[in-house]
C-alpha positions in Angstrom: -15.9 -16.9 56.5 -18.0 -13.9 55.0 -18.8 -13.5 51.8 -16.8 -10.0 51.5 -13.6 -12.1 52.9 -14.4 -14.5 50.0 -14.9 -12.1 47.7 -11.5 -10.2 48.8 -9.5 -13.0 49.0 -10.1 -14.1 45.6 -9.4 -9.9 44.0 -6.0 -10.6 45.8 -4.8 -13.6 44.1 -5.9 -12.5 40.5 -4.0 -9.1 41.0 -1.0 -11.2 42.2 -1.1 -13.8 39.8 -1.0 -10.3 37.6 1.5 -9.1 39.1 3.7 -12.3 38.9 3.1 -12.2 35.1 5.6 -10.6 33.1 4.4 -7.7 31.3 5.3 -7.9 27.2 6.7 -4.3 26.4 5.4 -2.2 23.9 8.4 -2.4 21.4 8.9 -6.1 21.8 6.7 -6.5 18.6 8.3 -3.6 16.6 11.9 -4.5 17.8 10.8 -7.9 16.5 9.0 -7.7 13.4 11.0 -4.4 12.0 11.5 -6.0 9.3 9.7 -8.5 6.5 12.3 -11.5 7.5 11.7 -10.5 11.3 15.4 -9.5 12.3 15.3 -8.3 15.9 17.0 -4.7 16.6 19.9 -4.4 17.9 22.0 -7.2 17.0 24.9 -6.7 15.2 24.6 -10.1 13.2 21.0 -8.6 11.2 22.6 -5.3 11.5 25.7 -6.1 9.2 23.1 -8.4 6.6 20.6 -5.8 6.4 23.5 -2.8 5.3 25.0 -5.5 3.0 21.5 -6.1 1.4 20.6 -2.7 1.1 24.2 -2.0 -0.8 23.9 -4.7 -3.3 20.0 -3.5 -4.0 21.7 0.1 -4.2 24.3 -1.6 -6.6 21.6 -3.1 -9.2 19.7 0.1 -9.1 22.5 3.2 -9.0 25.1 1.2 -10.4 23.9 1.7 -14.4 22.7 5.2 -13.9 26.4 6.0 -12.5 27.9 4.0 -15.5 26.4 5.5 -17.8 26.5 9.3 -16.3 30.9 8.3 -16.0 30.6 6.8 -19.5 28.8 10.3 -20.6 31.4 12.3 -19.7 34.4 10.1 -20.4 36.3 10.8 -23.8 37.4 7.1 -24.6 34.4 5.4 -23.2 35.0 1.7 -23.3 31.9 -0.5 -23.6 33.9 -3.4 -21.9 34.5 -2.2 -18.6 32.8 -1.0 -16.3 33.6 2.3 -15.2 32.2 4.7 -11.8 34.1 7.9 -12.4 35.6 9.2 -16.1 39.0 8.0 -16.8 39.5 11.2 -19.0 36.3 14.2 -18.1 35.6 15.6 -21.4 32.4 17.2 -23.4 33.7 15.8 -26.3 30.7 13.4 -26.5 27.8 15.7 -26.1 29.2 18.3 -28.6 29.2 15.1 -30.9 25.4 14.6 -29.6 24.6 17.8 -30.6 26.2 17.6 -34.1 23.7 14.7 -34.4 20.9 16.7 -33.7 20.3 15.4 -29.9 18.8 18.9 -29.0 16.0 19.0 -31.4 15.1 15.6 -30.6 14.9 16.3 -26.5 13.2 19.7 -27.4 10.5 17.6 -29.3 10.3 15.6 -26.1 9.7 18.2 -23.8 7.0 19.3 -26.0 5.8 16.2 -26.5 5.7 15.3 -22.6 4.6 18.8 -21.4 1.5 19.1 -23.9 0.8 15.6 -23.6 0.8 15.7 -19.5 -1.2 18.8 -19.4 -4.1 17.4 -21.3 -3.8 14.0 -19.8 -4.0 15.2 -16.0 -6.9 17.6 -17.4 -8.9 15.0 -18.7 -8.0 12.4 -15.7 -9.4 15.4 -13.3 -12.7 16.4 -15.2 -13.3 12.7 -15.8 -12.5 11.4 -12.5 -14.5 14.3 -10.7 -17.7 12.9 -13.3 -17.3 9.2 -12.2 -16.3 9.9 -9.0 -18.9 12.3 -7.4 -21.8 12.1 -9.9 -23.8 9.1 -10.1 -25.4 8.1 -13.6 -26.4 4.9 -15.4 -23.3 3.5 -17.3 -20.8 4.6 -14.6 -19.4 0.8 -14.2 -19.3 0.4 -17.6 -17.6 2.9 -18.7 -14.7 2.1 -15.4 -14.4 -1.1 -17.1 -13.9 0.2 -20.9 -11.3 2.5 -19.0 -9.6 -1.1 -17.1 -9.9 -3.2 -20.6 -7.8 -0.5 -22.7 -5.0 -0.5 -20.2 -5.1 -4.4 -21.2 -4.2 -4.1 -25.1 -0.8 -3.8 -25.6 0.8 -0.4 -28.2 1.8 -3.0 -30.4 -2.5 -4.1 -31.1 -3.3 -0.3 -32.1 -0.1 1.0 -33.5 -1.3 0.1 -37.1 -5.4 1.3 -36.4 -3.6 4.5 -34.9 -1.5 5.4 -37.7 -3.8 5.1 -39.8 -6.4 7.3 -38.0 -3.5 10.0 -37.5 -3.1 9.9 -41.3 -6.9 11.2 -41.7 -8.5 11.6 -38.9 -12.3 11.1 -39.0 -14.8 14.1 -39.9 -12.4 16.3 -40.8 -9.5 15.1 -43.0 -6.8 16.2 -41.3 -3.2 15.0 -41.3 -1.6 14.9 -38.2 1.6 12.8 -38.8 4.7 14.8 -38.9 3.7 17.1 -35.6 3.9 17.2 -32.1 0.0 16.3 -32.1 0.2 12.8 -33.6 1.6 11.7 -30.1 0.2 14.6 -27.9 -3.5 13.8 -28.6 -3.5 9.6 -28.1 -1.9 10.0 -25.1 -4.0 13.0 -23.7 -6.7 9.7 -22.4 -5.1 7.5 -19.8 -7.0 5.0 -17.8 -4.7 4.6 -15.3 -4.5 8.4 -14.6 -8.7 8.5 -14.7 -8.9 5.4 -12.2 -6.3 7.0 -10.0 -8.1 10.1 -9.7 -11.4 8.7 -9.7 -10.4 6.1 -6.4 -9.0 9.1 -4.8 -11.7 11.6 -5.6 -14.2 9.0 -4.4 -13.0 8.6 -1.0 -13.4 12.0 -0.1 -16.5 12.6 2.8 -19.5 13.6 1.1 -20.2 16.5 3.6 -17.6 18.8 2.5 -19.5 18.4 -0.9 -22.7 18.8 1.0 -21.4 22.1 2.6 -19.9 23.7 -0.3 -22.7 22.7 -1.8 -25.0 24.8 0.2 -22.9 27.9 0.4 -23.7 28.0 -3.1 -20.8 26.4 -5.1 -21.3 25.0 -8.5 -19.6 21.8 -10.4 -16.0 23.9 -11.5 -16.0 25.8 -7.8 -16.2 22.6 -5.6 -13.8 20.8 -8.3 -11.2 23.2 -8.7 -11.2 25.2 -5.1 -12.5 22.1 -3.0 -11.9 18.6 -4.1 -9.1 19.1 -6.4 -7.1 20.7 -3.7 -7.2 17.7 -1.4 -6.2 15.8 -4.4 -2.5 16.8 -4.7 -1.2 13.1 -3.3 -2.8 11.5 -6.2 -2.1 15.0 -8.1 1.3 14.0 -7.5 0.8 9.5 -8.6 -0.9 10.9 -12.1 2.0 13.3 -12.9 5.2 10.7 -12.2 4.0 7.6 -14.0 2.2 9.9 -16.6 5.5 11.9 -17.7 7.5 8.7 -17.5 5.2 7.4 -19.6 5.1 10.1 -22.2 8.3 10.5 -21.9 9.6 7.0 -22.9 7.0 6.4 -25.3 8.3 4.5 -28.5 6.5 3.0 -30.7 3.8 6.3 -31.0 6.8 8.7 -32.2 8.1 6.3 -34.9 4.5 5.8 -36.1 3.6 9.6 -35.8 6.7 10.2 -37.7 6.8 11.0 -41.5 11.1 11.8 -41.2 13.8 11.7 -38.7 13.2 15.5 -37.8 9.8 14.6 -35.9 11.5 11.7 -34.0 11.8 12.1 -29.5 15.2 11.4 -27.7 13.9 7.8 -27.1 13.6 7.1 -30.5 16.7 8.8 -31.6 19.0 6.7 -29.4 18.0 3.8 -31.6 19.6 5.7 -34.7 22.5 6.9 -32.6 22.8 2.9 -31.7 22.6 1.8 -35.2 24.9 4.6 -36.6 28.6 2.7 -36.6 30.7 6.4 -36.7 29.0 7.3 -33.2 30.7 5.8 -30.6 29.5 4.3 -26.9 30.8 7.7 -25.1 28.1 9.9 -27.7 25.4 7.0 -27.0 25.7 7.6 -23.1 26.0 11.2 -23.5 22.4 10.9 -25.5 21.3 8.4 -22.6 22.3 10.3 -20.3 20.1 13.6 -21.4 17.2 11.0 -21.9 17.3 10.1 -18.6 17.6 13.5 -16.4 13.9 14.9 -17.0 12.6 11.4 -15.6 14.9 11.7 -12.6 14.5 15.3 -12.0 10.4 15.1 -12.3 10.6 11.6 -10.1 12.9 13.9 -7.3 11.1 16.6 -6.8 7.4 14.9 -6.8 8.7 11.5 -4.6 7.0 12.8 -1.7 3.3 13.4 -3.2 4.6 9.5 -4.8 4.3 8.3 -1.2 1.9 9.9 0.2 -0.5 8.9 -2.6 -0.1 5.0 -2.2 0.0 4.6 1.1 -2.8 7.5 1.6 -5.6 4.4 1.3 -3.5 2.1 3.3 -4.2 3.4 6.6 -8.0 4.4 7.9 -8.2 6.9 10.8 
């Protein structure tokens, strides 16, 4: 026997013994592992658990936000039971809200949230472009005097705060009693500097490099380069930085000097303590607290997404 026989003889029994062996199909791992508890497609046994979990998670979720948009609009809301759609449809409640001043309070929150959200994406930009692109001594200590103030809690600075709002340093003024006693400490957030400073960072440096030879400057290549390929994380910074305007607390009632100055959030506290407003003008007030959060989360839920999962996946 030759040595090409050999040699032949033995190709022909590894691409048999191939052949012989089963081939795994693409979609076996997928069909397998579709899920976190691995639940294999198809069957009607996972099928049937996996609708009944994602109804009861929809229950816990949607179930209080339809309660208390029914409750809103029901005219003998009852705090006892639990109601999906209004047993009597009536405005009743929020022309009582309104009698209560509910409009002057959201109006102070929409100020409150726009101004505050305009400055506070400004700053997150500017600063994020600095830390991001530009490389200086101090850099890592200033990210981690940005990390330890999202560690101290509103409750730590509330009294410092009011007091520096009360005269603020160099020039005397009095802030309390206006929009810009919670406009102005909220204008800084390290989340929304970090955020943009990660994102900004992962950009290639040779579109920098490019633009940077066809003669663009620091506000050109951040405004009409970078900051366009920024709108995922554009879109992280405005969400969580509305909501958290938005629902601020404690910073309105110690920005305050009367009721007049106070946001929606800190009103329904009063509505709550007030015994001659009833649940159905409580839920209407709720209920107007809770659409610009909803509305804002809607309509940016896609730049949401795309801007966690943008650093998830390389390639």
């Amino acid at each position: 026997m030759s040595l090409t026989d050999g040699t032949s003889t033995a190709t022909e029994a590894i691409v048999t013994a191939g052949a012989r062996r089963p081939r795994r199909r693409r979609g076996d791992a997928s069909e397998r592992f579709d899920t976190a508890l691995g639940w294999q497609a198809g069957r009607t046994a996972s099928l049937v658990l996996r609708i009944a979990i994602c109804i009861v998670i929809l229950s816990v979720f949607a179930g209080p936000i339809v309660a208390i948009i029914a409750g809103a609009f029901d005219l003998n809301s009852d705090p006892t039971r639990l109601t999906l759609i209004p047993a009597n449809p009536s405005m009743k409640n929020f022309e009582v809200a309104a009698d209560r001043g509910i409009w002057s309070f959201f109006w102070n929150s929409i100020v409150i949230a726009g101004g505050g959200l305009l400055l506070q994406t400004l700053l997150a930009v500017t600063a994020g472009y600095a830390l991001a692109r530009h490389r200086f001594r101090g850099r890592a200590l200033i990210l981690g005097l940005f990390l330890a103030t999202m560690m101290l809690p509103e409750e730590l600075v509330a009294v410092p705060l009011a007091v520096v709002l009360g005269d603020i340093p160099l020039t005397g003024l009095n802030l309390r009693g206006t929009v810009f006693a919670v406009i102005l400490p909220v204008a800084a957030s390290a989340f929304s500097i970090l955020v943009m400073t990660a994102f900004m960072r992962d950009i290639p440096d040779e579109i920098e490099e490019a633009a940077r030879i066809d003669g663009a400057g620091d506000l050109r290549l951040l405004f009409q380069i970078i900051l366009p390929l920024c709108k995922p994380a554009l879109g992280v910074v405005t969400i969580f930085g509305f909501i958290g305007i938005w629902d601020q607390y404690l910073l309105p009632l110690v920005g305050a000097n009367n009721t007049t100055n106070y946001t929606i959030t800190v009103a329904l506290t009063s509505f709550r303590a007030d015994v001659q407003v009833g649940t159905g003008v409580l839920l209407a007030a709720a209920f107007l607290a809770l659409m610009p959060s909803l509305i804002v989360y809607l309509l940016l839920q896609n730049s949401l997404v795309k801007g966690i999962t943008t650093g998830a996946v390389k390639g």
